[in-house]
C-alpha positions in Angstrom: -59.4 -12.6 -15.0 -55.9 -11.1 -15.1 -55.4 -8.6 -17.2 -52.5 -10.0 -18.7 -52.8 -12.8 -21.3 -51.1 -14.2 -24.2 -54.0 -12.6 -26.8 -53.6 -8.8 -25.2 -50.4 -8.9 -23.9 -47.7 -6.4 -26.6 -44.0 -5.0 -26.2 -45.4 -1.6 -25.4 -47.1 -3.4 -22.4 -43.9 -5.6 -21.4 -41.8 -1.8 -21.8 -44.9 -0.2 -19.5 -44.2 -2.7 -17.0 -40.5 -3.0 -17.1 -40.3 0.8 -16.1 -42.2 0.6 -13.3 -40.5 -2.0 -11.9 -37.0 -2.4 -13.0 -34.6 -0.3 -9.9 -33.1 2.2 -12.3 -32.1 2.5 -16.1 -29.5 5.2 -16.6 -28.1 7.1 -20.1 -24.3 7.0 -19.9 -22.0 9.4 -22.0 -18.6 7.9 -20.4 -16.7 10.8 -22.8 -18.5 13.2 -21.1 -18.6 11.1 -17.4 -22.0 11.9 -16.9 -25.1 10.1 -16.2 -28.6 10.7 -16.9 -31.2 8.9 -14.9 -34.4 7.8 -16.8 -36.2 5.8 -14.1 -35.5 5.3 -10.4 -37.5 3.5 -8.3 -37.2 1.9 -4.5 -33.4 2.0 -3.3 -32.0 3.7 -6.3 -34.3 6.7 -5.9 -31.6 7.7 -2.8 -28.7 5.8 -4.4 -28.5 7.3 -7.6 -28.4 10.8 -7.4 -28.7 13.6 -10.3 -25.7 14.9 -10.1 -23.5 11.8 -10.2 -21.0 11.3 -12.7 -20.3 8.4 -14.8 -17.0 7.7 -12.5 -19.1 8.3 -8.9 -21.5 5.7 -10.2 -18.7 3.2 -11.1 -16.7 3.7 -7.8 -20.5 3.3 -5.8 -21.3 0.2 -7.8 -18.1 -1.9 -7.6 -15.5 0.4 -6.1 -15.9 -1.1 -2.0 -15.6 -4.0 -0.3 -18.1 -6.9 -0.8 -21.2 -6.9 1.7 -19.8 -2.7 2.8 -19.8 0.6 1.9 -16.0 1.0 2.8 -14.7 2.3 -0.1 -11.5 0.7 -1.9 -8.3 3.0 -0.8 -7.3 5.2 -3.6 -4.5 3.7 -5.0 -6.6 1.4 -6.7 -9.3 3.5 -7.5 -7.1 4.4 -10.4 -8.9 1.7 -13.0 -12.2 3.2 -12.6 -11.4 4.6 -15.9 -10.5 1.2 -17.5 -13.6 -0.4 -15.6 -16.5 1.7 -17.1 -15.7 0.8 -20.9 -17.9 -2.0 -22.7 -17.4 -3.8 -25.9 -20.4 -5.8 -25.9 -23.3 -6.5 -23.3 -22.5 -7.2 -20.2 -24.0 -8.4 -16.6 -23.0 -8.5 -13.2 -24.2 -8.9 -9.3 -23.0 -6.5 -7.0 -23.4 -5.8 -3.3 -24.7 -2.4 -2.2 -25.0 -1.6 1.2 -27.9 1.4 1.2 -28.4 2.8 4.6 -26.6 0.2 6.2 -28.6 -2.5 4.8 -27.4 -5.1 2.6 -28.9 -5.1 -1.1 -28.2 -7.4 -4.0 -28.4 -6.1 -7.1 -27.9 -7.2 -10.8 -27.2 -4.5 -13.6 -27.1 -4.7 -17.3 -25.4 -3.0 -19.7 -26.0 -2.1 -23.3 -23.4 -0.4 -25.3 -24.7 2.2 -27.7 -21.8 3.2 -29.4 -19.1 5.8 -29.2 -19.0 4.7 -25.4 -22.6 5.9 -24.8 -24.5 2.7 -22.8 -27.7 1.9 -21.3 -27.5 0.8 -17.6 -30.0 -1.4 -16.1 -30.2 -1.4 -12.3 -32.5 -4.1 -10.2 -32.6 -5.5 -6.6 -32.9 -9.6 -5.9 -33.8 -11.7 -3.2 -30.7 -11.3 -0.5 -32.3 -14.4 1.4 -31.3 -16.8 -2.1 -27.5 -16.1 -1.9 -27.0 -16.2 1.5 -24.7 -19.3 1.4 -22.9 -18.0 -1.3 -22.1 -14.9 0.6 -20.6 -16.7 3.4 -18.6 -19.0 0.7 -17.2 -16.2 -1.0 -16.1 -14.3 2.3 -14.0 -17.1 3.3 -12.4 -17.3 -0.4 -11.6 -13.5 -0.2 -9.8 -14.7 3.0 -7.2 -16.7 0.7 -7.3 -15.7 -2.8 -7.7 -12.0 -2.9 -7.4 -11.7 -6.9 -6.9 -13.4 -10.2 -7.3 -12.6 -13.7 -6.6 -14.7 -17.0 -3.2 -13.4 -19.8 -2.5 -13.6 -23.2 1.1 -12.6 -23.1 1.0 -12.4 -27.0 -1.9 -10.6 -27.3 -1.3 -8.1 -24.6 -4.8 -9.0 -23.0 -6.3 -9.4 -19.4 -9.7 -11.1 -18.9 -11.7 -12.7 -16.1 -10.3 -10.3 -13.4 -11.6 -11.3 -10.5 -11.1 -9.6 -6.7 -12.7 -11.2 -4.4 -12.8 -8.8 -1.8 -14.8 -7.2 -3.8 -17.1 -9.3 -5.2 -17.4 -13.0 -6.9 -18.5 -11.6 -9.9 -15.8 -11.5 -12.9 -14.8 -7.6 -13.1 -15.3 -5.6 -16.5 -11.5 -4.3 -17.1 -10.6 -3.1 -20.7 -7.1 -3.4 -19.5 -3.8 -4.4 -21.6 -1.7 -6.6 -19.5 1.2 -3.9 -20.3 -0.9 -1.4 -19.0 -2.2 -3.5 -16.0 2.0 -4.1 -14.8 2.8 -0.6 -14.2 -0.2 0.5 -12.8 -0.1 -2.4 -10.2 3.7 -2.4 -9.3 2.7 1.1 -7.4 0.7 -1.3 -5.0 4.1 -3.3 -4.7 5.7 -2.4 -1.3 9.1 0.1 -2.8 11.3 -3.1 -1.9 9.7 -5.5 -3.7 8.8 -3.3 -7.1 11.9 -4.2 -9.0 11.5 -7.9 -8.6 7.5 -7.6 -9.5 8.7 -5.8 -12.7 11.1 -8.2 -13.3 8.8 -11.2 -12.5 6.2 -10.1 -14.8 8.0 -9.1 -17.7 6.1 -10.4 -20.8 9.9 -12.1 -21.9 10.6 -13.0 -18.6 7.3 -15.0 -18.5 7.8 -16.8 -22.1 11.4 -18.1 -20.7 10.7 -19.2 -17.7 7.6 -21.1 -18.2 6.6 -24.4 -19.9 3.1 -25.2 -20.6 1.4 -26.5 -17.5 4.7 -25.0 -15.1 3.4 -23.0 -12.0 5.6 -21.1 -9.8 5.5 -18.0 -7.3 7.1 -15.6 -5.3 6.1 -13.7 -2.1 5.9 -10.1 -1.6 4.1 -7.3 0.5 1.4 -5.5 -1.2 -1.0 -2.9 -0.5 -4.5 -4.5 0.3 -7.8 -2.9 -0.7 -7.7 -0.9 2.3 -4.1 0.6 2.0 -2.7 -1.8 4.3 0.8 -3.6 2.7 0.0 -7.9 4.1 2.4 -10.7 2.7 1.2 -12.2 -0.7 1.8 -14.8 -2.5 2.0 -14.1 -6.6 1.1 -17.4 -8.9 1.9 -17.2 -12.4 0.3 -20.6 -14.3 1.1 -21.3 -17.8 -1.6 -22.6 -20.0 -1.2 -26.4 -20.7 -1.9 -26.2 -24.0 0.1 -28.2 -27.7 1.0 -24.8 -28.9 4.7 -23.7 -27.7 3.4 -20.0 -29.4 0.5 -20.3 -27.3 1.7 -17.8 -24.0 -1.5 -17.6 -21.5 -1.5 -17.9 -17.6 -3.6 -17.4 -15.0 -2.4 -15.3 -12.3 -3.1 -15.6 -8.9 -2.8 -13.4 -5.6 -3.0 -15.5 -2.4 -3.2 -13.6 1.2 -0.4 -15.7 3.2 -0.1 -12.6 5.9 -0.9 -14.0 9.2 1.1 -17.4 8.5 3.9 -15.2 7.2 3.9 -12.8 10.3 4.3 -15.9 12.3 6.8 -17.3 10.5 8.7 -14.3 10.4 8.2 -14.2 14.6 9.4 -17.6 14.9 12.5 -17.0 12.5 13.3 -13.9 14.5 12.7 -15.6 17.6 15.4 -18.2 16.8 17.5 -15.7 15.3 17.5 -14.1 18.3 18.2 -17.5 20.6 21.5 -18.0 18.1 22.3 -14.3 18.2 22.3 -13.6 22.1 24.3 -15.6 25.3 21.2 -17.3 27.3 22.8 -15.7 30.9 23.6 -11.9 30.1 21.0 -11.1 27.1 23.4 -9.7 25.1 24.9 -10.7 21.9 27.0 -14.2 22.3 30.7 -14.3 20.9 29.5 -15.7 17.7 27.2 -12.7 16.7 29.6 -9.9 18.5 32.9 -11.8 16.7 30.1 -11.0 13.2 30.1 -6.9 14.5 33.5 -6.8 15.1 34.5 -8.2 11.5 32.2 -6.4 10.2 32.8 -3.1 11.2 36.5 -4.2 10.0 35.4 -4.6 6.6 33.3 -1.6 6.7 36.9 0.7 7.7 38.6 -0.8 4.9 35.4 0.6 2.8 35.2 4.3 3.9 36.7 6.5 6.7 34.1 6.0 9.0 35.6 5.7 12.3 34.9 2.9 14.4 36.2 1.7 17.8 36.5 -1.6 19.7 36.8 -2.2 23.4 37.3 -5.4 25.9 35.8 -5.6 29.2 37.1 -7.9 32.2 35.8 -8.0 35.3 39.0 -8.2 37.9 39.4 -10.7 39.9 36.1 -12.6 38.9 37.2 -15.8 39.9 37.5 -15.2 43.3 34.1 -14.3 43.8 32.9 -17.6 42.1 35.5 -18.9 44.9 34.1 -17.0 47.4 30.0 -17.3 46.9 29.6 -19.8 44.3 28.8 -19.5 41.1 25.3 -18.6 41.6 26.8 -14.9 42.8 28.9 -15.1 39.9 26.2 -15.4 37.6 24.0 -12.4 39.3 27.2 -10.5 39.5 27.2 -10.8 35.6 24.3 -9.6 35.1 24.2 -6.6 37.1 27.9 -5.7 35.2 26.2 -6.1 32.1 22.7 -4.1 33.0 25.2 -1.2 33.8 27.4 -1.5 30.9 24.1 -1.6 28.9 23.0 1.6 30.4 25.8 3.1 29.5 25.7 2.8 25.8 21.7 2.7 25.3 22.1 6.5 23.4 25.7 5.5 22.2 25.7 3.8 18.6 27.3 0.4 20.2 26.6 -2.8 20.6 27.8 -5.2 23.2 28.5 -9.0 23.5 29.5 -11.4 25.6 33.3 -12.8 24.6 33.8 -15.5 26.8 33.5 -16.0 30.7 33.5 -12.4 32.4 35.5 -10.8 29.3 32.9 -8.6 27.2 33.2 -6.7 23.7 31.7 -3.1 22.6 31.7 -2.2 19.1 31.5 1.7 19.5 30.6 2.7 15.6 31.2 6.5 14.4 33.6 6.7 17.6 37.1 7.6 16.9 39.6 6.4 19.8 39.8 9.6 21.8 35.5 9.3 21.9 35.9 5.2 22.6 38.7 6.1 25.7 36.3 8.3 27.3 33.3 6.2 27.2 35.5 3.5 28.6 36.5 5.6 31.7 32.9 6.3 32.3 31.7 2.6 32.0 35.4 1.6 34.4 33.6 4.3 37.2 30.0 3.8 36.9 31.1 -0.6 37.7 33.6 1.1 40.6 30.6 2.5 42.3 27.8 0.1 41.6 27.0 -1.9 44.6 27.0 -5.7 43.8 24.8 -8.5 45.8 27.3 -10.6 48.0 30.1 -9.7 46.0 29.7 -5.9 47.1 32.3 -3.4 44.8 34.4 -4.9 42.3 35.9 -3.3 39.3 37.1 -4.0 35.8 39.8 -3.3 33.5 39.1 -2.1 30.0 41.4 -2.3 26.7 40.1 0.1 24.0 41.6 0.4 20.2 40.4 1.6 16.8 40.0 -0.1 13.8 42.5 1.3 11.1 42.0 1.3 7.1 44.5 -1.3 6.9 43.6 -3.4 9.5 42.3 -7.6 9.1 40.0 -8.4 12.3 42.8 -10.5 14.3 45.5 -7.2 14.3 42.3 -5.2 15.7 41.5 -7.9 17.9 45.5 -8.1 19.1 45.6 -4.6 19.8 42.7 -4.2 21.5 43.6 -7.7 23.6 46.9 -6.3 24.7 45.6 -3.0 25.7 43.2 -5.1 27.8 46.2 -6.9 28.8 48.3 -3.6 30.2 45.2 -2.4 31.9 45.5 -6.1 34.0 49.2 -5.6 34.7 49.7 -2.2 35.4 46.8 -3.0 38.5 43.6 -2.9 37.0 40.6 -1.0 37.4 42.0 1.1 34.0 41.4 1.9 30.7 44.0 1.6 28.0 43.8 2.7 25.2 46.4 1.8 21.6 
């Protein structure tokens, strides 16, 4: 007959028990951040070890990613302090990974007083939350964190990150104090719109009960690593207009951002560049030009312009076709292109065989030389069917005072000298 039975059986019996087969119950003094281990059994002999403090036991329990022992970057291990505070009991089911094994394991907590607590430690069945596991993996995939706000109140509670575990975190956080800790994981562009986001004003404004909106950002994952979020604010549908509590939301949106972002710069590019030569097309080169107009009129930086034109051009499409013409383009600009590559100066297509270099920190003196060495380097190139040809090369600078079209009729009737004094020159004005 067992020796256990409702007559014999006492609470000094049940506590007898308990300790032999509960996984660990600790003494905490958080003041102090140490621990002092009462019982260990199984894992937690190895796992929790004498001379851990009350933080090393915090960052071992919860501190890594779920189902790992990768430990969360350090950034964020700065609210192990705020995580290790209880007001009242509390329970929770982490993942441990001991000796590269998985373990599941549930702990208690008891609060003594003057932050002093009793930690109970025990392993489960893996095998019964196997479905679960796989579940919450492919949450942590999309919704990487969430937590509920009292804006008047100054509260956070039910912080959730999923990466982490499913399990509701224990934060004794102030939403204040949660704001600026957080905008340090905010990539440095995106901090001052965060701030400005989440201000505790801003929020009561802009939101109605029931009203959801977001905003996307980069921020550092758990493993130091900035992706593209998505940030959802959700105010509380509730009959009180004094009532200010949302649930806030971080979504991972990173690999359809990046291919958004690849598709946006691939079109950018195909509305940017002239589909035969590569480089920019009159639109985007006409953009550099102005620009670097309205940058003179800004500062003294000085900045030069030049046009290129291929002599005689049309009578090679004359003479080979146009097919020749089109190679003979591309070999001009392949040479041009090697030119500039260390020069701060971009090229672009203007129209037909005419071209356009924006030479940037060049005054004129700097722009005429580079001119002369692009009007030899074509002299002495060798081009398929069309054999040596050469160009004639108008160069001016952009003055303080200048609008883009007085730039642009300088430079044009240098070009235009160059072409009547008998090519194969460089003027400069």
């Amino acid at each position: 007959m067992s020796e256990y039975n409702l007559e014999t059986f006492s609470v000094e019996k049940a506590i007898e028990l308990y300790k032999d087969k509960v996984g660990a119950i600790l003494f905490v003094d958080a003041n102090a951040n140490k621990i002092k281990p009462l019982v260990k059994n199984g894992i937690f002999k190895d796992f929790v070890r004498d001379d851990f403090s009350y933080t090393d036991l915090i960052e071992k329990l919860w501190y890594h990613f779920n189902n790992s022992s990768q430990t969360i970057v350090e950034d964020y291990q700065v609210f192990i302090p705020t995580s290790g505070k209880f007001r009242d009991k509390y329970s929770r089911r982490v993942n441990l990974m001991i000796d590269d094994v998985l373990h599941v394991t549930q702990f208690m907590v008891y609060p003594l007083g003057d932050d002093r607590y009793l930690f109970f430690l025990d392993e489960l069945d893996r095998s019964m939350f196997h479905d679960e596991e796989i579940n919450n993996q492919i949450n942590a995939n999309v919704y990487l964190f969430s937590m509920y706000i009292d804006i008047a109140r100054d509260t956070t509670s039910n912080i959730s990150v999923t990466e982490i575990s499913d399990e509701v975190v224990n934060q004794q956080l102030k939403y204040s104090e949660w704001r600026m800790m957080i905008v340090n994981m905010i990539a440095k562009e995106y901090q001052a719109q965060f701030l400005e986001e989440t201000d505790p004003e801003t929020l009561k404004k802009k939101y109605v009960p029931g009203q959801t909106c977001s905003f996307d950002c980069m921020m550092m994952n758990l493993e130091g690593v900035f992706i593209w979020v998505k940030l959802i604010f959700s105010r509380a549908e509730t009959n009180n207009d004094d009532d200010y509590r949302f649930v806030f939301m971080v979504k991972n949106i990173h690999e359809d951002s990046v291919e958004l972002r690849k598709t946006l710069k691939k079109y950018e590019h195909l509305a940017s560049v002239d589909s035969l030569t590569d480089v920019y097309n009159h639109g985007r080169i006409e953009t550099e030009f102005n620009n670097a107009v309205v940058e003179r009129a800004k500062n003294e930086t000085r900045t030069s312009v030049m046009m290129l034109d291929i002599d005689f051009f049309k009578g090679i499409n004359d003479e080979y076709g146009h097919a020749t013409g089109d190679v003979t383009l591309k070999h001009f600009v392949e040479i041009l292109n090697e030119n500039i590559k260390d020069k701060n100066a971009v090229l672009g297509r203007w129209g037909g065989e005419e071209f356009v270099i924006v030479c940037y920190d060049t005054p004129i003196e700097k722009a005429g030389e580079l001119a002369e060495e692009l009007r030899k380097k074509v002299a002495e190139a060798e081009f398929e069917k069309a054999g040596h040809i050469t160009c004639s090369i108008g160069v001016t600078e952009i003055e303080a005072e200048d609008e883009m079209n007085k730039a642009f009729e300088r430079m044009d009737s240098a070009l235009y000298k160059a072409k009547s004094e008998g090519r194969n020159r460089v003027i400069t004005r």
